[in-house]
C-alpha positions as a Markdown table, in Angstrom:
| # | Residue | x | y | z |
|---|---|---|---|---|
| 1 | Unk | 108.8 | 105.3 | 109.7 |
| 2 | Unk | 106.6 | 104.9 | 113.2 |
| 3 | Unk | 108.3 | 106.9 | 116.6 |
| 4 | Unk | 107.5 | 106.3 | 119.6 |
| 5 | Unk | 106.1 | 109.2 | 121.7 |
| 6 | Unk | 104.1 | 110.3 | 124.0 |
| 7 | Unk | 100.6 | 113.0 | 123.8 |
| 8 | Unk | 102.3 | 115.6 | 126.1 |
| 9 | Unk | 104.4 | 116.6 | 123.1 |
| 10 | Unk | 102.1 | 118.0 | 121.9 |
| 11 | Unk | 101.5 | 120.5 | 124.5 |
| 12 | Unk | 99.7 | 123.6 | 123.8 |
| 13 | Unk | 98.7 | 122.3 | 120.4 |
| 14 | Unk | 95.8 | 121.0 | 118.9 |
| 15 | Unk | 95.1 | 118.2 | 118.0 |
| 16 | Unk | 91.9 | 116.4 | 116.1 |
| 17 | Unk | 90.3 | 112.9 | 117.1 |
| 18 | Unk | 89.0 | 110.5 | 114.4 |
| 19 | Unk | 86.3 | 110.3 | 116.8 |
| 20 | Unk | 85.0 | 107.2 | 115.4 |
| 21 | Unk | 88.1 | 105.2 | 115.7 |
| 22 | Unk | 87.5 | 105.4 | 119.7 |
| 23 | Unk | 83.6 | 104.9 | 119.5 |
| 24 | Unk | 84.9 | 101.6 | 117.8 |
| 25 | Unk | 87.2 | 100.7 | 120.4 |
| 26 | Unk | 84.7 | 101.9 | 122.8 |
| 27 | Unk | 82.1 | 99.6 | 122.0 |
| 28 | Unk | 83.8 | 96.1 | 122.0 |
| 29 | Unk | 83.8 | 96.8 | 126.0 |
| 30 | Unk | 80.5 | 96.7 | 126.0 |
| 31 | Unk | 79.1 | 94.8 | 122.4 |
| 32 | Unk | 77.3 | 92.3 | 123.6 |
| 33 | Unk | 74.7 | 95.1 | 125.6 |
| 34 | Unk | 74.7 | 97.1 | 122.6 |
| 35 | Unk | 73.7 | 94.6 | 120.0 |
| 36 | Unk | 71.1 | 93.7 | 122.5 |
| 37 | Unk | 69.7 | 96.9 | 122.9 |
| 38 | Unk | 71.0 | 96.9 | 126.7 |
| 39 | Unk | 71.2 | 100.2 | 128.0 |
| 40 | Unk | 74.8 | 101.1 | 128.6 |
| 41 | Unk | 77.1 | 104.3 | 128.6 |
| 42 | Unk | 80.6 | 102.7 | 128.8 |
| 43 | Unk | 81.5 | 103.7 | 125.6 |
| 44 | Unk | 81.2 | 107.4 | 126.5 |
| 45 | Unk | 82.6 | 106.8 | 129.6 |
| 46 | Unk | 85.6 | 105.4 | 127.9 |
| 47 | Unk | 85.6 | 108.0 | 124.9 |
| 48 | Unk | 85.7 | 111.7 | 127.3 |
| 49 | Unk | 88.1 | 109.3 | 129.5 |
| 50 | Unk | 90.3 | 109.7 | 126.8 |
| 51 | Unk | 89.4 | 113.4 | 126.1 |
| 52 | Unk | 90.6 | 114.3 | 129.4 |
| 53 | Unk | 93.9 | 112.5 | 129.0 |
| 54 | Unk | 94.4 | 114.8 | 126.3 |
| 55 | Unk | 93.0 | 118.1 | 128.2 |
| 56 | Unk | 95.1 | 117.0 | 131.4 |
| 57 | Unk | 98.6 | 117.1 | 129.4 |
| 58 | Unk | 97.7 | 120.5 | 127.8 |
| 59 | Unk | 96.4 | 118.8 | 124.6 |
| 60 | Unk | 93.6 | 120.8 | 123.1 |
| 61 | Unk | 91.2 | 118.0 | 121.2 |
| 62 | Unk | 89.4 | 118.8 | 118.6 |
| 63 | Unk | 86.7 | 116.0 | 117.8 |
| 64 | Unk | 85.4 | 115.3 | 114.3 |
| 65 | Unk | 82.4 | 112.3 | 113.7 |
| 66 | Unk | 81.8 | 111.1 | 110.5 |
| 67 | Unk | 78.3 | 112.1 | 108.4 |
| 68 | Unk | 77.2 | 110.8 | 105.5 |
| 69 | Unk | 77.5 | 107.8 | 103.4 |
| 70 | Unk | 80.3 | 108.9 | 101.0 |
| 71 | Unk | 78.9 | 107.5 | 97.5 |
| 72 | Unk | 81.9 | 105.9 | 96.6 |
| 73 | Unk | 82.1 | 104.1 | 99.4 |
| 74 | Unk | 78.7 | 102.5 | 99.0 |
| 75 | Unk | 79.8 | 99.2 | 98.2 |
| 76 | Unk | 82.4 | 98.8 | 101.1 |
| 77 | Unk | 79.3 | 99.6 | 103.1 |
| 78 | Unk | 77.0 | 97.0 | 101.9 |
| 79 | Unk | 79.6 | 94.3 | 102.3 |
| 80 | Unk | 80.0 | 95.4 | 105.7 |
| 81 | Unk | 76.7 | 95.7 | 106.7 |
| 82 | Unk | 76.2 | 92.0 | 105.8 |
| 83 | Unk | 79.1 | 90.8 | 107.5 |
| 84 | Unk | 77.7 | 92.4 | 110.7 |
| 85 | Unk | 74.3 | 90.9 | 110.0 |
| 86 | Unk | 75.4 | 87.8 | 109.5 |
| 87 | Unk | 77.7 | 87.3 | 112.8 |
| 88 | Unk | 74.9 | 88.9 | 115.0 |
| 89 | Unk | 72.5 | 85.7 | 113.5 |
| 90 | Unk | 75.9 | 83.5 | 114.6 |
| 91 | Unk | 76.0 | 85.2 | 118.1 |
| 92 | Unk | 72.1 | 84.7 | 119.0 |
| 93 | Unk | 73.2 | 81.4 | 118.1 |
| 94 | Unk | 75.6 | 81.4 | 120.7 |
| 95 | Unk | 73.8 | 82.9 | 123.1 |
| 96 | Unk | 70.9 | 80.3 | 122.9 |
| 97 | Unk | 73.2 | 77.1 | 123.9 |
| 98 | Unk | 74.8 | 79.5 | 126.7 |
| 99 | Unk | 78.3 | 80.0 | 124.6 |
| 100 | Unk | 78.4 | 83.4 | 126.2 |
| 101 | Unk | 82.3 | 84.0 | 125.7 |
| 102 | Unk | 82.2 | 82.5 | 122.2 |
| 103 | Unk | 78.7 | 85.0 | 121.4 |
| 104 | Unk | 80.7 | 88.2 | 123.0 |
| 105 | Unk | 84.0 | 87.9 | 120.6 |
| 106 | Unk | 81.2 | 88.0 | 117.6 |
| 107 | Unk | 79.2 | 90.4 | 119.3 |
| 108 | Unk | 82.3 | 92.6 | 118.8 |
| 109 | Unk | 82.1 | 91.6 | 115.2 |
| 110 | Unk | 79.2 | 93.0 | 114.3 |
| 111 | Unk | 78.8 | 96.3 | 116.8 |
| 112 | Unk | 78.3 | 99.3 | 114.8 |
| 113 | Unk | 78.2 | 103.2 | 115.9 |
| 114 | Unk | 74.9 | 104.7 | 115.7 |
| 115 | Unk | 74.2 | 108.3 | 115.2 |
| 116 | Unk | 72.3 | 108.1 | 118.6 |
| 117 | Unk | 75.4 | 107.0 | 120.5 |
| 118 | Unk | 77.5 | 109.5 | 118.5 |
| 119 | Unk | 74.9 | 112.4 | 119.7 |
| 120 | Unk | 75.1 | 110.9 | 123.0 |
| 121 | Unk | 78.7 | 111.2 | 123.1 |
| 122 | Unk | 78.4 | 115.1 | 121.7 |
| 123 | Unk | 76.2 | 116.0 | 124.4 |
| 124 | Unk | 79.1 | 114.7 | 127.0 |
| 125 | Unk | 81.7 | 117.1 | 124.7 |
| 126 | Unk | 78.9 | 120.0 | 125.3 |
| 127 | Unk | 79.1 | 119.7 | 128.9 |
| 128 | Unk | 82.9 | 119.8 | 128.9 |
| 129 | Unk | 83.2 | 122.5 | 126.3 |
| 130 | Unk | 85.1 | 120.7 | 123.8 |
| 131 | Unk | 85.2 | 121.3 | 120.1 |
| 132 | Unk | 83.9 | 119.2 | 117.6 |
| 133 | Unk | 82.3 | 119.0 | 113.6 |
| 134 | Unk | 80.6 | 116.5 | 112.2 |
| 135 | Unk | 81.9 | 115.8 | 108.6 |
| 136 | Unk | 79.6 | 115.9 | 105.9 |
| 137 | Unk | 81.0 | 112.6 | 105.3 |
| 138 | Unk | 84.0 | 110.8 | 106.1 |
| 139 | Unk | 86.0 | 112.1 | 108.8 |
| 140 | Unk | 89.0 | 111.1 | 106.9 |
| 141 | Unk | 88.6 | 113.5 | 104.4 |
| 142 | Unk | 87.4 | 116.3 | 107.0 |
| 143 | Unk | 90.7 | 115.4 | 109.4 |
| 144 | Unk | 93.2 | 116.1 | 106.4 |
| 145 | Unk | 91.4 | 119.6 | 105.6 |
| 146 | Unk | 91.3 | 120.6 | 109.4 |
| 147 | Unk | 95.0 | 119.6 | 109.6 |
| 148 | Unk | 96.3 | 120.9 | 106.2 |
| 149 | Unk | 94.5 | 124.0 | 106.6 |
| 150 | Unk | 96.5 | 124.6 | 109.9 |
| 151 | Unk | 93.2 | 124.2 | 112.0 |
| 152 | Unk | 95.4 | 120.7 | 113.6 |
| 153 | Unk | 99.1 | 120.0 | 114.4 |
| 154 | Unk | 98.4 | 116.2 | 114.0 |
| 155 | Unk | 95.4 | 113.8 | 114.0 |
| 156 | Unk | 94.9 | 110.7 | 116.3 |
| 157 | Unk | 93.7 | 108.1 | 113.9 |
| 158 | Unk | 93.8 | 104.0 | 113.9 |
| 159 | Unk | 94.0 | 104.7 | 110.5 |
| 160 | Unk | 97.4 | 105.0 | 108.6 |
| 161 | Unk | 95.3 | 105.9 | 105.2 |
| 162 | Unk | 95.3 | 109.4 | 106.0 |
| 163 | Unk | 98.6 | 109.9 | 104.6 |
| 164 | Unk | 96.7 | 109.4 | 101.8 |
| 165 | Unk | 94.4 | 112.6 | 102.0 |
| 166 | Unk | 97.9 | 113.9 | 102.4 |
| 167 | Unk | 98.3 | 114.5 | 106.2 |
| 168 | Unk | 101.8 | 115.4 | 107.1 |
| 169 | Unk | 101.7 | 113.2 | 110.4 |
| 170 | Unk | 99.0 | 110.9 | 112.2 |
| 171 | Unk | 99.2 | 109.6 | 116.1 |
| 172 | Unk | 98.6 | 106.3 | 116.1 |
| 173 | Unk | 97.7 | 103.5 | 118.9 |
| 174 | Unk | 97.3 | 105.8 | 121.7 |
| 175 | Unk | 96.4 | 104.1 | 125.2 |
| 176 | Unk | 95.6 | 104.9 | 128.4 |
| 177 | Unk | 98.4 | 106.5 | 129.1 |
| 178 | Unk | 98.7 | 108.5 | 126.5 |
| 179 | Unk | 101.6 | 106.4 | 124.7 |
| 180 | Unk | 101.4 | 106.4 | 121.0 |
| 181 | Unk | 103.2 | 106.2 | 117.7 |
| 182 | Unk | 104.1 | 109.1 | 115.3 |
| 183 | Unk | 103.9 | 108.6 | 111.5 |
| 184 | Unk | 104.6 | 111.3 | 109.0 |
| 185 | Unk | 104.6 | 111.3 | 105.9 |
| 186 | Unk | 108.3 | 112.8 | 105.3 |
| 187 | Unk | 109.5 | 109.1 | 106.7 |
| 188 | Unk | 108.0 | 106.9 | 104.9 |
| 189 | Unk | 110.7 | 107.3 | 102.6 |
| 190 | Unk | 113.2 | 105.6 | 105.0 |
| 191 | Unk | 111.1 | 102.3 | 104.2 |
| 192 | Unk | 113.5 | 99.8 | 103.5 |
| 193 | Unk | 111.4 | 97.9 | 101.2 |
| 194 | Unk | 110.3 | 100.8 | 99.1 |
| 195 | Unk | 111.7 | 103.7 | 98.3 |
| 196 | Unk | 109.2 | 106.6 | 97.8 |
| 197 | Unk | 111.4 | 109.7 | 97.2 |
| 198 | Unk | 111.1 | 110.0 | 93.8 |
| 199 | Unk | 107.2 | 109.6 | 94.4 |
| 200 | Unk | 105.1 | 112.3 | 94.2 |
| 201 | Unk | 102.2 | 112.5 | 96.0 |
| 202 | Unk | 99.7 | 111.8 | 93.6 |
| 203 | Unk | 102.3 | 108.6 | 92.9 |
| 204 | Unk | 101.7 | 107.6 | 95.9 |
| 205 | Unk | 97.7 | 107.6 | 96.2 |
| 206 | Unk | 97.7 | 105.3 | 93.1 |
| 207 | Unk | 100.0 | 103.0 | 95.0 |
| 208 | Unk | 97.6 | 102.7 | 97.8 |
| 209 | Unk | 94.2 | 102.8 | 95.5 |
| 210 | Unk | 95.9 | 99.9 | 93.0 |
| 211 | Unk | 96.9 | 98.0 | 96.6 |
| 212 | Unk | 93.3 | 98.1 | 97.7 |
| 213 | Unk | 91.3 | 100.5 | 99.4 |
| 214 | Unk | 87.7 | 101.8 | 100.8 |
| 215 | Unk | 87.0 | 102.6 | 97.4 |
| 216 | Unk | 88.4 | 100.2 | 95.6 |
| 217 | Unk | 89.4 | 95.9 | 96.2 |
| 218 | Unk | 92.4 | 95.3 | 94.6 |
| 219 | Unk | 93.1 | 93.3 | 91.7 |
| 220 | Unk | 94.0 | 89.6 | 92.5 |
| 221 | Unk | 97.8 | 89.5 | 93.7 |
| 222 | Unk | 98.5 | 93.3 | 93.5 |
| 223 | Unk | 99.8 | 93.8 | 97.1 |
| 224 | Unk | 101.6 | 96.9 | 97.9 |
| 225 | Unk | 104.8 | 95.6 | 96.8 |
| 226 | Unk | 103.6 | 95.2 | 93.4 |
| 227 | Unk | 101.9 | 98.0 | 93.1 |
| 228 | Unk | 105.0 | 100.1 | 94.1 |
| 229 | Unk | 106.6 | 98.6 | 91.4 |
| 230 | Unk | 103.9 | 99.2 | 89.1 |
| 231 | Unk | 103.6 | 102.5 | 90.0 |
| 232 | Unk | 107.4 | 103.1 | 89.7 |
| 233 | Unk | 107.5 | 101.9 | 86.1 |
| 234 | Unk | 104.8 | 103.5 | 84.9 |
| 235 | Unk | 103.8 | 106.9 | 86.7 |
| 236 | Unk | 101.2 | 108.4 | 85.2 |
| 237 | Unk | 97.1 | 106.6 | 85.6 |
| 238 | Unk | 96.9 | 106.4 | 82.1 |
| 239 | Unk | 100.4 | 104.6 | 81.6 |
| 240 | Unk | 99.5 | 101.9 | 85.0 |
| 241 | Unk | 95.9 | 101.4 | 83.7 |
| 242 | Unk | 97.2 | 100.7 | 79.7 |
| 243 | Unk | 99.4 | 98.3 | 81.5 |
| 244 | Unk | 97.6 | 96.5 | 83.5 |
| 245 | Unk | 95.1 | 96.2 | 80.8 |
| 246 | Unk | 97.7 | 94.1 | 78.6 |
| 247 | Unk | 99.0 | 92.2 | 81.6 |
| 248 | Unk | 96.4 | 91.6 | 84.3 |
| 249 | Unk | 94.0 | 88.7 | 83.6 |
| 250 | Unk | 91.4 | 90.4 | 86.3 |
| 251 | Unk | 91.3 | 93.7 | 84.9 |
| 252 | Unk | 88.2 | 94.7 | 83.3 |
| 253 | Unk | 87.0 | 98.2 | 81.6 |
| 254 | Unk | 84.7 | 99.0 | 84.8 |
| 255 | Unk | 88.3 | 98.9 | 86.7 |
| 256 | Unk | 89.6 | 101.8 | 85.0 |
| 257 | Unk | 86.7 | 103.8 | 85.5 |
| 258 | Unk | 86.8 | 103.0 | 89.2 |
| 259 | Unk | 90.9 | 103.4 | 89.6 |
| 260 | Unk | 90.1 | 107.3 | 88.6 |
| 261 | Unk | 87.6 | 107.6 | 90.6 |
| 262 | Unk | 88.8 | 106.1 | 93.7 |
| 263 | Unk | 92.0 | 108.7 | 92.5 |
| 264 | Unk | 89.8 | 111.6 | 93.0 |
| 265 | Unk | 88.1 | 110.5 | 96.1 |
| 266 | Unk | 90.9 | 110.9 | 97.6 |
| 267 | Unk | 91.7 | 114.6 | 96.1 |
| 268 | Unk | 88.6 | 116.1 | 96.2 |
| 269 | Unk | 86.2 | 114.5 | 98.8 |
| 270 | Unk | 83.9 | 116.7 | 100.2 |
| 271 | Unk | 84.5 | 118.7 | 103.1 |
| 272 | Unk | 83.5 | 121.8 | 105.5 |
| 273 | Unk | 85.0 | 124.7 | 105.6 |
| 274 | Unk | 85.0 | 126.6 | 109.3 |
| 275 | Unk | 86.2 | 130.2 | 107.9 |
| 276 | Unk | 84.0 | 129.7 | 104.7 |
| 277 | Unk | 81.0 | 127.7 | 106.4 |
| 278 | Unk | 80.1 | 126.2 | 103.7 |
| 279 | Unk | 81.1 | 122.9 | 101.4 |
| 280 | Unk | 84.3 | 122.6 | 99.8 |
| 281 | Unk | 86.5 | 119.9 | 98.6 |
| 282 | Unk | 89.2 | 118.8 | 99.9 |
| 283 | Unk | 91.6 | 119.9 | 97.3 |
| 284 | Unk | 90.3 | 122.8 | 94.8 |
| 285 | Unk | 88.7 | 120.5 | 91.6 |
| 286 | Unk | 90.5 | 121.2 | 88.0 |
| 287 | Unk | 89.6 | 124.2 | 86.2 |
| 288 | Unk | 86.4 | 123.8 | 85.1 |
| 289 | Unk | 85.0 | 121.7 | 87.2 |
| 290 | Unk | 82.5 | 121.6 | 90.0 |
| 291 | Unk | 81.0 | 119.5 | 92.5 |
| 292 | Unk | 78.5 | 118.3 | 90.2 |
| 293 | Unk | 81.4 | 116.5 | 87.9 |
| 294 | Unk | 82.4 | 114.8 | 91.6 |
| 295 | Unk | 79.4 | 113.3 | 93.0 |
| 296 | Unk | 81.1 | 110.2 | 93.9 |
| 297 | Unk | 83.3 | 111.9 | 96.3 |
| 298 | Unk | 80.7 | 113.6 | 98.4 |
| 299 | Unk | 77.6 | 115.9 | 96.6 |
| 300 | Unk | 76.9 | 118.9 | 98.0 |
| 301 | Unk | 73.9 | 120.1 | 99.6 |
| 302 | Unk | 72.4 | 123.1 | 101.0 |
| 303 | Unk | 75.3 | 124.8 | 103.4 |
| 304 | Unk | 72.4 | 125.8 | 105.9 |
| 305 | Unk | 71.9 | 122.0 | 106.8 |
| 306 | Unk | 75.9 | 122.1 | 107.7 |
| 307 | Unk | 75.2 | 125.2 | 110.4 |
| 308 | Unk | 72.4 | 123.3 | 112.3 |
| 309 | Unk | 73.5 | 122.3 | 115.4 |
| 310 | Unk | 73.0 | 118.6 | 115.8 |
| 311 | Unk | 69.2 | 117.3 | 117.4 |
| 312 | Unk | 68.3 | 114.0 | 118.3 |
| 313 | Unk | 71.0 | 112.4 | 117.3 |
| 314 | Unk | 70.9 | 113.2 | 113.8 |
| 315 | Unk | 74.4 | 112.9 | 113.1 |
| 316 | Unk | 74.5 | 112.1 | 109.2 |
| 317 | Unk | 71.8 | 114.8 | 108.2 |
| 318 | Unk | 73.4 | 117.9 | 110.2 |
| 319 | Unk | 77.0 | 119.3 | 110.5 |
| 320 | Unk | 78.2 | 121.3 | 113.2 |
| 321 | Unk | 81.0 | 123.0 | 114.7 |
| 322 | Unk | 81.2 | 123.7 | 118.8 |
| 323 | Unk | 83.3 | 126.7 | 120.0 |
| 324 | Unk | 86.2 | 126.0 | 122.8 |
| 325 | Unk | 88.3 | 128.7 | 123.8 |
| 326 | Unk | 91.3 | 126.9 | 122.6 |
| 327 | Unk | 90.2 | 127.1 | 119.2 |
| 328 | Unk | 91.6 | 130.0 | 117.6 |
| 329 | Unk | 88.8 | 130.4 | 115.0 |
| 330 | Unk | 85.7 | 130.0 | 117.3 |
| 331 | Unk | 82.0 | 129.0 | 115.6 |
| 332 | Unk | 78.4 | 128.0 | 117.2 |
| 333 | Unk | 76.0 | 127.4 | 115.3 |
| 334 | Unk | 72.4 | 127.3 | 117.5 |
């Protein structure tokens, strides 16, 4: 399922960053300053560190931040944004009776990346000339349309979940060297434990929503295992969701409603389209349809907003797409 390689394979290709996922990383080098308001610039020291890793084995990056809140997310949020509050009370705490090492590990905790420090880090891209768009909202979504419309080869992610937007293959726990592991989607078949070939793919994103997922907690002991088997038996929503009604303690009507649309986040998640420039989703919506029936994945607003080139560090109201001369479509938006 996971092969070990190496980023110079992908030589002469492109290749797009979950920009985030390093910002992350990034930051736990330097948490404690940040959550302090300490000036610092490590993390985009450390982030275009990386960048030129890629650039120096022929790798062209293309960089995409996350935007806005995605609606059905909004309750992941929240929990997170209380569990960073509450370990940055426990790491003043800390820091008070002169714990320093105890105060940095929850420092680390509760570090979150600002649209500030993600316009910071664009600025350093500018200077370099490398590409980059800001999603409308998750990057997730906007990775999987970059890639599936040919705009990527692959996608360097910490995430595995972006099989689930139905990337063909994500680079995962890339270091300093430039070391990391392939997955693609045509091997998770060879899992051992499960067997996904008769799965299709829509089979398979109910598997990982009735697991547990941004959009979604799982319901109590339905781990992936089980819900493979679930999913297996049953195959269609409306045959897994009729069963779990009769069988599942936990499950309630508001589940249902959720299940489909955690199901459709994933299929139609609102996204930017370079040779359009404007909003699309992800995958075309069912005849009949529009964004307005879709709100939960992403609404649309006015396309303009998505050709502003970011200011101030506005990162979750603007969208924007830097030309590089690797990029074989090229956009800049002033």
């Amino acid at each position: 399922m996971v092969v070990q390689t190496h980023i110079s394979a992908y030589k002469g290709k492109t290749v797009a960053v979950d920009t985030y996922s390093w910002l992350h990383k990034a930051c736990c080098a330097c948490a404690a300053e940040l959550c302090q308001n300490i000036e610092t610039d490590v993390y985009v020291k450390f982030c275009m560190t990386r960048v030129q890793l890629l650039v120096s084995h022929g790798v062209i990056p293309l960089m995409v931040f996350d935007g806005r809140y995605l609606p059905a997310k909004e309750a992941k949020e929240k929990q997170r944004a209380a569990s960073r509050s509450y370990n940055l009370l426990q790491a003043q705490k800390l820091m008070k009776i002169g714990n320093l090492s105890g105060a940095d590990k929850l420092f680390q905790k509760c570090v979150d990346v600002t649209p500030a420090m993600a316009h910071r880090f664009i600025r350093a891209l500018r200077k370099s000339n490398i590409s980059y768009i800001v999603a409308p909202y998750e990057a997730d979504a906007q990775l999987a349309y970059l890639a599936n419309q040919g705009y990527a080869h692959a996608v360097i992610t910490e995430d595995s979940d972006l099989l689930t937007f139905g990337v063909k293959e994500v680079l995962l726990k890339m270091d300093k060297t430039g070391a990391c592991q392939s997955l693609r989607m045509s091997r998770v078949n060879l899992l051992r434990t499960i067997n996904l070939q008769s799965f299709t793919h829509e089979m398979f994103v109910m598997m990982c929503v009735l697991s547990g997922c941004d959009y979604l907690a799982s319901l109590r002991g339905m781990g992936l295992k089980t819900s493979y088997k679930v999913v297996e038996a049953h195959k269609t929503e409306e045959s897994i969701l009729n069963s779990l009604s009769q069988t599942h303690q936990n499950f309630s009507p508001d589940y249902r409603q959720s299940f489909h649309q955690a199901v459709l986040t994933f299929k139609h998640q609102t996204v930017f389209c370079p040779k359009l420039k404007k909003l699309v989703p992800l995958n075309p919506y069912p005849q009949g349809q529009t964004n307005a029936d879709f709100a939960f994945a992403g609404p649309f607003f006015d396309d303009q907003v998505a050709f502003k080139t970011i200011e101030h560090g506005n990162v979750t109201n603007a969208l924007s797409f830097a030309s590089s001369p690797a990029t074989a479509d090229k956009f800049h938006f002033n």
